[in-house]
C-alpha positions as CSV (number, residue, x, y, z in Angstrom):
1,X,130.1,45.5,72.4
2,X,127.3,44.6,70.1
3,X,126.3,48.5,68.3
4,X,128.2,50.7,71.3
5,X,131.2,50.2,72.8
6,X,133.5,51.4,75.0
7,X,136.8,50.5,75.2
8,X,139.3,49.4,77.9
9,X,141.8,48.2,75.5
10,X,144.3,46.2,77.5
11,X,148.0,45.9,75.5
12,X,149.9,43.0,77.2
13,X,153.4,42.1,77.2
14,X,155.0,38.8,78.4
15,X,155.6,39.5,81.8
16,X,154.7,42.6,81.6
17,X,154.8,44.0,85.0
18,X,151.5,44.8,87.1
19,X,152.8,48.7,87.2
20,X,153.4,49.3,83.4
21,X,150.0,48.7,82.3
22,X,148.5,51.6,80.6
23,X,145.2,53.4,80.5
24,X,144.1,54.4,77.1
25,X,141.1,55.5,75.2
26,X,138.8,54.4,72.2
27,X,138.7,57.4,69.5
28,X,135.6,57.0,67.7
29,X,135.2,58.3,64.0
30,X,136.0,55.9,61.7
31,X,133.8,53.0,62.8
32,X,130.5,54.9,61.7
33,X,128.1,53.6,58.9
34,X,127.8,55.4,55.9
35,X,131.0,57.6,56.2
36,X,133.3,55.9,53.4
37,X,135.5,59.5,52.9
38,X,136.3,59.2,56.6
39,X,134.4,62.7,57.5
40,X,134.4,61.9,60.9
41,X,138.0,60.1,61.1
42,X,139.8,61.4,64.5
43,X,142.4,64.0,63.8
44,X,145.7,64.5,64.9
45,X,144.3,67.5,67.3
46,X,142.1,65.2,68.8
47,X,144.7,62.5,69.6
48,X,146.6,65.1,71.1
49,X,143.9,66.5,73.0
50,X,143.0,63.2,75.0
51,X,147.0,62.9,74.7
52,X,146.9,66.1,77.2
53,X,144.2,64.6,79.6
54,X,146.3,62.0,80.6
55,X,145.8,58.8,78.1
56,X,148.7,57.0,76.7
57,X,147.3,54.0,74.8
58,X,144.8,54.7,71.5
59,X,142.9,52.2,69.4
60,X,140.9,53.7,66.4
61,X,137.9,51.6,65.3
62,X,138.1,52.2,61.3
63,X,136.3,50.4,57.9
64,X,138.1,48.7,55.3
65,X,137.0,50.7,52.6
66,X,138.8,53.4,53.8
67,X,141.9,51.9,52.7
68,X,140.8,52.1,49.4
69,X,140.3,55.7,49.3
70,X,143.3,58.3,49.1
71,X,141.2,60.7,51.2
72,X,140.8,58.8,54.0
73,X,143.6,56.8,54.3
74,X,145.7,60.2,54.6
75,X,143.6,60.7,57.9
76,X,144.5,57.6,59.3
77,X,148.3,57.9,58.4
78,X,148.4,61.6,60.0
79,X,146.6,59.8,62.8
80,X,149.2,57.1,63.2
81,X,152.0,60.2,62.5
82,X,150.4,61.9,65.5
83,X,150.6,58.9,67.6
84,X,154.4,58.5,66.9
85,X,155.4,61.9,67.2
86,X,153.5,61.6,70.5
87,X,155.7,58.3,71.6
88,X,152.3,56.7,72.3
89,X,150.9,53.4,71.0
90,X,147.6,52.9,68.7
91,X,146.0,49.9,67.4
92,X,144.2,50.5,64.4
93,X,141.0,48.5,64.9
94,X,139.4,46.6,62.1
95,X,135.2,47.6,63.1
96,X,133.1,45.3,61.6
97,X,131.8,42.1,63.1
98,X,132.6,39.8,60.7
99,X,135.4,36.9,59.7
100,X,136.4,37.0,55.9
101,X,138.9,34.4,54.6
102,X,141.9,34.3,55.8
103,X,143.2,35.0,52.9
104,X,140.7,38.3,52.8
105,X,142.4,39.3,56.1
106,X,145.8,38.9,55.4
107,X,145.9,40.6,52.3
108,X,143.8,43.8,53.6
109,X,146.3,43.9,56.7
110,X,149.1,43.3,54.5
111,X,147.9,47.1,52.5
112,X,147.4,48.5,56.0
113,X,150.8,47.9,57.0
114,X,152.3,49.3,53.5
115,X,150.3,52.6,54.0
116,X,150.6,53.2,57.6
117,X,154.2,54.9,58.5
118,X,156.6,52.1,59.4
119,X,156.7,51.9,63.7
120,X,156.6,49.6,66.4
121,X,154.2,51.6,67.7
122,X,151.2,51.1,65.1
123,X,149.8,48.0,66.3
124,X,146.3,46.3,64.6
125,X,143.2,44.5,65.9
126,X,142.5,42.1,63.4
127,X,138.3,42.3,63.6
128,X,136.3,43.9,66.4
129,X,133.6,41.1,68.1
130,X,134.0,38.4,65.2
131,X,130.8,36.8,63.6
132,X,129.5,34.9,60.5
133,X,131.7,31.3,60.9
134,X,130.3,29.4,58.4
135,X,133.5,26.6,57.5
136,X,131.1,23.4,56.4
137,X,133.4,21.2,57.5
138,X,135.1,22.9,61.2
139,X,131.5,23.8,62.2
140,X,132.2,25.3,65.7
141,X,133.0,28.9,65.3
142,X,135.5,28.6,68.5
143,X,137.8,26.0,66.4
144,X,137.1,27.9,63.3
145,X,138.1,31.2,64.9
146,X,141.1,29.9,66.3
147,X,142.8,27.4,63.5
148,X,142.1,30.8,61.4
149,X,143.6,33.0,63.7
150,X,147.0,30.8,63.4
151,X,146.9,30.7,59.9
152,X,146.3,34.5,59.6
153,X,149.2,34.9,61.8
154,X,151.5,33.1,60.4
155,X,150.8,34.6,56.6
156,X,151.4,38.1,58.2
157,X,154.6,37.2,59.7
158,X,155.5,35.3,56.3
159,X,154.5,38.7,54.6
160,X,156.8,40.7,56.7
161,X,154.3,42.4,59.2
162,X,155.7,43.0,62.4
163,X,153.3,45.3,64.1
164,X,151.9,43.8,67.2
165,X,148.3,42.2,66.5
166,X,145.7,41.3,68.7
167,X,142.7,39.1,68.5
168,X,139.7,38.9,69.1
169,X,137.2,36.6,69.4
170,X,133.5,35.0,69.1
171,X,131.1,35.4,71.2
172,X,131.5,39.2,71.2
173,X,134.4,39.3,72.7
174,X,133.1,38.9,76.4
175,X,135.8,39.0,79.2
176,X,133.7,36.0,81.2
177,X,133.3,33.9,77.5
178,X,137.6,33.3,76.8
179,X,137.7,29.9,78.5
180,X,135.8,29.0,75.5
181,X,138.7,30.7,73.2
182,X,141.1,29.1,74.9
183,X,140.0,25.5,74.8
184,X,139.8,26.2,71.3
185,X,142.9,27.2,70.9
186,X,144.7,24.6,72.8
187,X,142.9,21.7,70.2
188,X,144.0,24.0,67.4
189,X,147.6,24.3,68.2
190,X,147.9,27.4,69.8
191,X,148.8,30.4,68.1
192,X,152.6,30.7,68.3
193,X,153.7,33.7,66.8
194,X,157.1,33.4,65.6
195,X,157.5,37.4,66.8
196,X,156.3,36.9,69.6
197,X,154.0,39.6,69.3
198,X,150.3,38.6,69.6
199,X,147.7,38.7,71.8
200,X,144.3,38.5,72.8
201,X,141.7,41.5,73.2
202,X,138.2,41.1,75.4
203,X,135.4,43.1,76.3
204,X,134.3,44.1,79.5
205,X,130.8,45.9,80.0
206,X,129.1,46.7,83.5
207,X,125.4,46.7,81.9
208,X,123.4,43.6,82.3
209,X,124.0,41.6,78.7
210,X,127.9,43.1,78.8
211,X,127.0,44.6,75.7
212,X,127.5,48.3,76.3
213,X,124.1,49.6,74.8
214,X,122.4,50.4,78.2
215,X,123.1,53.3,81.1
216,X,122.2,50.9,83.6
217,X,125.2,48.6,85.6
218,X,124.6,45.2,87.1
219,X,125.4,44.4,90.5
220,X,126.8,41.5,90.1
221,X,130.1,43.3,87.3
222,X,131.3,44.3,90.5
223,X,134.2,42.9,89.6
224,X,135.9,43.7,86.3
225,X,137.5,40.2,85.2
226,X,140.3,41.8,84.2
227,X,143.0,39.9,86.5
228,X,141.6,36.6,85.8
229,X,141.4,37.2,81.8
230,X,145.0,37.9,82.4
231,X,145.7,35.0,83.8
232,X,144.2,32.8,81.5
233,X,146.2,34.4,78.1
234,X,149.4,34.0,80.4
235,X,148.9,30.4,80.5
236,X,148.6,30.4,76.4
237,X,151.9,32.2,76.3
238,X,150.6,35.7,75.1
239,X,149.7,39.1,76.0
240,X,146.2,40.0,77.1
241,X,144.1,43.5,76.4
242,X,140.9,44.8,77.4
243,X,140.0,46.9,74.4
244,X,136.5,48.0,75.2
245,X,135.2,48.4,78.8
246,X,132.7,51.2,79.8
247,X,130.0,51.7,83.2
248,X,127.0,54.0,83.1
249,X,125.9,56.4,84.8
250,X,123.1,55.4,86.8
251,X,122.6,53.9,90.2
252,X,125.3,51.5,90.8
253,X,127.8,52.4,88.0
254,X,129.9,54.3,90.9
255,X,130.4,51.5,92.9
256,X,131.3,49.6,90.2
257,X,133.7,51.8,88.6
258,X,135.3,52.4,91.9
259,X,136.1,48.7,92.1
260,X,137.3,48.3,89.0
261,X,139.8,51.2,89.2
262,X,140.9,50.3,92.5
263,X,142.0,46.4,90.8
264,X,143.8,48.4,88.4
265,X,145.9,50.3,91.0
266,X,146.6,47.8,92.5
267,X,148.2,46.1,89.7
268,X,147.2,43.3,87.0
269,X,150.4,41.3,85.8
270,X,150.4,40.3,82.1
271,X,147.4,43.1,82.0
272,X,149.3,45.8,78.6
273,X,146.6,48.0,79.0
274,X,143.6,49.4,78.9
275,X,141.0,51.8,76.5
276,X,138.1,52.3,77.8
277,X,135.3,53.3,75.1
278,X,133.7,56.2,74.7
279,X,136.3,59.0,73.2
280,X,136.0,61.0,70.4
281,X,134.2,64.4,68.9
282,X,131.8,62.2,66.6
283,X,129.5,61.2,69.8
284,X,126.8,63.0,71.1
285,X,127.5,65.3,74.4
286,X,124.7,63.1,75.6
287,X,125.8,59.6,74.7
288,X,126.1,57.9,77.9
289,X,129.8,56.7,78.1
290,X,131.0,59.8,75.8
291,X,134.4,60.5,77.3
292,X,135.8,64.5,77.0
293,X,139.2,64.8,76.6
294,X,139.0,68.4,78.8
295,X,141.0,67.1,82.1
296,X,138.6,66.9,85.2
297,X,138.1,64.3,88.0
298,X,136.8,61.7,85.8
299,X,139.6,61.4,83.4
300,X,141.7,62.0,86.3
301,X,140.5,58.6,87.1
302,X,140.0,56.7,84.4
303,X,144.0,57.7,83.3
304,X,144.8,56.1,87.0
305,X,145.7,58.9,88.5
C-alpha cells in the first residue's frame, strides 16, 4: 500500500501444500516517520499477545536507521527472540519505498543478519512497494528491478545469509500487476537462488486504487487474486506471499472478506501465508483496518478458524 497498509503476508514454500498456509499479522511500530529510537517498535508482549489470538506468521515493517542505533536495534532483536521462543516465523520488513544500490542493500541486510539472533525463522523483506529506478542505461524499472534483485541475491548468499528473503516489487506491489514482474524476470534470468529460499511478496487491497488508504471496498476485489498470484510464482520456481491485504469496513467489505476467506479455506497451493495489515498498539482504536489482538469473531476469522 501507498501510506497504509495492511498486510496479508503470504510465506510460500515449494510445494507447499494448500493446508499449511498460514495466517499471520502485520505489527506496526517501526515503520513510522520521525521515530529513529524506535519508541513505538512492537515488543515482545505484543507479539505474544496477537501470538494468543490465534496468528502464527509476523512481519515487522522497520527503518534502516534503526540498525544504527544500539537502542533500537535491542527492540528488534528481543522481537525476533520473542518470535523464536514462540516457534513462529517473522519477516523483518525493510519500510521505505525506495531501491538503493545493490550494493546499499546487500551490505545493510548483511548487518541485519549479524545482529538479529541466528534462526531459520527470521526471515527479511528486502524493500516494502519499491520506487525511484533510475539505471540510465536499463531504463524500465521492471528489468531494473529484477536483474537487481538477482544480483542482490546472489551477494547475500555469497555473504553467508541464509534467512529466507522475499521480494518485492514495482508498481506497488499489486497482486493483479506481477505478470509484469514476471516477464521481467524471465528476460533477466530469473532469480535462482542457490538456497532455494526466495520468493515473491504482493499486495492485495479491496479499496478502489488497491492502495489501502480508503474504508470503502470495490465490488469488483471480490475475488482476492491470491490463487492465481500463486500460480504465477510457481511457474518461476519460487514461493509466493501476500504481505499486505486488508478490506474496510463499509458497505461491501463483508462480502468481500467473506470471499476471500472462504478461498483460503479452501486451500491455495504454493500460497506460505498470509499477514493481513493492520496489527499493532501504535494505530489509532479508530484507524480503519486496526486489528486488536483481544480474541473475538473477527480474528477468529482472519486466523482461519
Amino acid at each position: 500500500m501507498k501510506t497504509l497498509t495492511f498486510t496479508f503476508l503470504t510465506l510460500l514454500a515449494f510445494a507447499t501444500p494448500a493446508s499449511a498456509q498460514l495466517h499471520g499479522i502485520n505489527l506496526s511500530g517501526g515503520e513510522f516517520k520521525d521515530v529513529e529510537g524506535g519508541t513505538l517498535i512492537p515488543r515482545p508482549a505484543d507479539v505474544q499477545a496477537y501470538y494468543n489470538a490465534g496468528f502464527r506468521l509476523f512481519r515487522f515493517p522497520l527503518k534502516a536507521s534503526h540498525f544504527d542505533r544500539s537502542d533500537a536495534t535491542a527492540k528488534w532483536i528481543a522481537v525476533a527472540n520473542a518470535c523464536i521462543a514462540l516457534d513462529v516465523p517473522c519477516i523483518f520488513d525493510r519500510h521505505e519505498y525506495k531501491w538503493p544500490a545493490a550494493a546499499e542493500q546487500v551490505a545493510f541486510w548483511v548487518k541485519v543478519r549479524n545482529r538479529l539472533p541466528k534462526s531459520d525463522l527470521i526471515q527479511f523483506d528486502i524493500m516494502n512497494e519499491p520506487k525511484g529506478f533510475n539505471d540510465p542505461v536499463l531504463t524500465s524499472d521492471w528489468d531494473q528491478w529484477a536483474r537487481d534483485s538477482r544480483l542482490i541475491i546472489h551477494r547475500l548468499r555469497a555473504a553467508g545469509v541464509t534467512n529466507r528473503i522475499w521480494l518485492e516489487y514495482p508498481g506497488w506491489s499489486g497482486i493483479d500487476r506481477f505478470s509484469h514482474a514476471a516477464k521481467a524476470l524471465k528476460r533477466q534470468g530469473n532469480i535462482d537462488d542457490p538456497l532455494r529460499r526466495t520468493g515473491i511478496q504482493a499486495h492485495r487491497y479491496a479499496d478502489k486504487d488497491g492502495s489501502g488508504t480508503s474504508t470503502y471496498c470495490d465490488s469488483k476485489k471480490m475475488s482476492s487474486h491470491f490463487g492465481i498470484f500463486a500460480r504465477q510464482v510457481h511457474e518461476l520456481g519460487m514461493p509466493a506471499l501476500v504481505g499486505e491485504a486488508a478490506f474496510g469496513k463499509t458497505k461491501g467489505c463483508e462480502e468481500i472478506a467473506t470471499a476471500w476467506l472462504a478461498e483460503m479455506k479452501a486451500g491455495i497451493p504454493n500460497l506460505y501465508g498470509v499477514t493481513w495489515w493492520g496489527g499493532g498498539r501504535a494505530w489509532s482504536p479508530k484507524y480503519f483496518y486496526k486489528i486488536s489482538p483481544l480474541p473475538n469473531a473477527y480474528t477468529r476469522r482472519l486466523t482461519g478458524h
